[in-house]
N, C-alpha and C positions, 0 to 999 in steps of 0.2 A: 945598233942598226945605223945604216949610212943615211945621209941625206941625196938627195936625188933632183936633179932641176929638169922637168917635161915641159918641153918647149911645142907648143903646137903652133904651125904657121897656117893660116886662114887665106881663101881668096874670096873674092865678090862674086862667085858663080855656087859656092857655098852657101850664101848670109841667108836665103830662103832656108832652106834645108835647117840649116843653124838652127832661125827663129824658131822653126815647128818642134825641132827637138830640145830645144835649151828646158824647160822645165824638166825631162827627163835627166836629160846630162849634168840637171848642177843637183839631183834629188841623188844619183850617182855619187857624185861628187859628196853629198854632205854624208852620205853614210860611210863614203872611208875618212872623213873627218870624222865622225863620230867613232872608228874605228881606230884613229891615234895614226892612220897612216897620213892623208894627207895635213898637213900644218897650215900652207895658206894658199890659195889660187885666187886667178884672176883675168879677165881679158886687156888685151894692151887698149889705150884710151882710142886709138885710129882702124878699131874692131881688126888688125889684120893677124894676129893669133892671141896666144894664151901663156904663163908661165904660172905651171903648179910644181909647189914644192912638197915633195913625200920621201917618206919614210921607207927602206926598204933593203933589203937583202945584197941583191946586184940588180944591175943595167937591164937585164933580161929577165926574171924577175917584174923588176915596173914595168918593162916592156908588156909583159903577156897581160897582165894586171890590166895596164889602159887599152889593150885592144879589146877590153869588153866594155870601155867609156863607148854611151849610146851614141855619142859625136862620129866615134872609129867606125862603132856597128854602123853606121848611118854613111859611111866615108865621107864625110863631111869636117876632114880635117887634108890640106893637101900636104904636112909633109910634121914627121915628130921629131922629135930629138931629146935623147936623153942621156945627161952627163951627169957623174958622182961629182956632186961638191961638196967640199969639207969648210965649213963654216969659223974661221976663229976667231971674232970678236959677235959681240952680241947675243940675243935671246934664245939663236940657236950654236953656237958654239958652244963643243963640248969642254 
């Protein structure tokens, strides 16, 4: 299985929105970590997006996957981005 880099970009017309759903979105979150897809996620320190790294098939694939993140459902994400990375040093290099 590939590794996957989901990039979501935040603006401050979201961060309301955000806060009401974030307990949703990271309970989300932790059951496809408990599912071995996601590895690790996290927001950037200047709250303005996200970078989760998953596990997964292809592009489209994670794609369909995160448009059911309650963040998406919520459109409380202004823009995603998702690139195959191939990892070759370290804990996730194959």
């Amino acid at each position: 299985m590939a590794h996957f880099l989901v990039n979501y970009t935040y603006s401050s017309a979201t961060a309301e929105g955000r806060d009401r759903v974030r307990a949703e979105h990271r309970d989300w979150l932790r059951d496809l970590l408990a599912r071995d897809i996601v590895v690790v996620a996290g927001p950037y320190a200047d709250d303005s997006g996200a970078t989760i790294i998953v596990k997964g098939e292809s592009a489209d694939q994670v794609g369909t996957l995160f448009a059911e993140d309650p963040f998406a459902v919520e459109k409380l994400v202004d823009a995603v981005a998702i690139q195959e990375w191939k990892p070759v040093m370290g804990v996730l290099a194959e």
